[in-house]
C-alpha positions as CSV (number, residue, x, y, z in Angstrom):
1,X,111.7,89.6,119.8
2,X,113.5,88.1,116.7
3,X,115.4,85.2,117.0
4,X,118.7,84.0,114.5
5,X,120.3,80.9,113.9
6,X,123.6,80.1,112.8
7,X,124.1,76.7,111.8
8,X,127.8,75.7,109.8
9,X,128.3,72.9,108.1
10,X,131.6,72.0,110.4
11,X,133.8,73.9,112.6
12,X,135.7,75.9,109.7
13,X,132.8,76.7,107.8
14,X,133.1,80.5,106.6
15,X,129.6,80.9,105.7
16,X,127.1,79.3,108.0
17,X,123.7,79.2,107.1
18,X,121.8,81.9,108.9
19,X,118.0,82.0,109.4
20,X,115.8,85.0,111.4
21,X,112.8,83.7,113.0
22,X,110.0,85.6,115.2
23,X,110.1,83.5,117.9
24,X,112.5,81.1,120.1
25,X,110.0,78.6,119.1
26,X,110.3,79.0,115.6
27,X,113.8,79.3,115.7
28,X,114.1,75.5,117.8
29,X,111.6,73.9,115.6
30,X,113.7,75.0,112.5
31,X,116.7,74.1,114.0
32,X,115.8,70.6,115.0
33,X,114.4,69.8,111.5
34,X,117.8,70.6,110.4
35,X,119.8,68.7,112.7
36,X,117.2,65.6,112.1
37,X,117.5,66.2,107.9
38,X,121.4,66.1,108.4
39,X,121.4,63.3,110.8
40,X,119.5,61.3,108.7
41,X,121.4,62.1,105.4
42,X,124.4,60.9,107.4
43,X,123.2,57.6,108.8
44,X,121.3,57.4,105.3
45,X,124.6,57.9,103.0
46,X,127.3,56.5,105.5
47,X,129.1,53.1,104.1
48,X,129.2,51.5,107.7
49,X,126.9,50.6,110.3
50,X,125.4,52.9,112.6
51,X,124.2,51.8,115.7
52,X,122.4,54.0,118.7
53,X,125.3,55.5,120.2
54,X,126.9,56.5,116.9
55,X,123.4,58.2,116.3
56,X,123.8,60.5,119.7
57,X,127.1,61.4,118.7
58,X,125.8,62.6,115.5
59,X,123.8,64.7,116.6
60,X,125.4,66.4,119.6
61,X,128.1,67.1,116.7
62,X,125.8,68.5,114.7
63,X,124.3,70.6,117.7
64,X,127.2,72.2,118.5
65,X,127.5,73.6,115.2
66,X,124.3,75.8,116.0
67,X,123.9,79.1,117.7
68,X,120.7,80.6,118.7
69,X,120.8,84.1,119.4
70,X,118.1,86.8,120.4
71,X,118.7,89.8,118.3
C-alpha cells in the first residue's frame, strides 16, 4: 500500500514537498533523512550557539511540518 509524505518548509508554505513511497518504511526512512539534512543545515548555518535542547526543539519543529499518509 503506497505511502505519501508532505513535508513544508514552515507552517505557511503553499507548496510542500510531496514524496510517494511503497512502504511506511520507506516513507519514515526518507522522512528522517530530511528532518536530519534540515536540522543539520540549521545548526550548521545558524550565527549562535546551539546547545542540546535547542537541537530537540529543532527538530520536533521540523517534525511537525510532516505528514505521513497511506494513500
Amino acid at each position: 500500500m503506497p505511502y505519501q509524505v508532505t513535508y513544508a518548509i514552515d507552517s505557511l508554505d503553499p507548496k510542500p514537498t510531496v514524496e510517494t513511497f511503497d512502504t511506511e518504511s520507506e516513507a519514515i526512512d526518507w522522512l528522517c533523512d530530511e528532518v536530519a539534512r534540515r536540522v543539520d543545515h540549521i545548526v550548521q548555518h545558524s550565527p549562535y550557539m546551539i546547545d542540546e535542547s535547542d537541537v530537540e526543539a529543532i527538530v520536533e519543529a521540523e517534525h511537525s511540518l510532516a505528514r505521513i499518509e497511506r494513500l
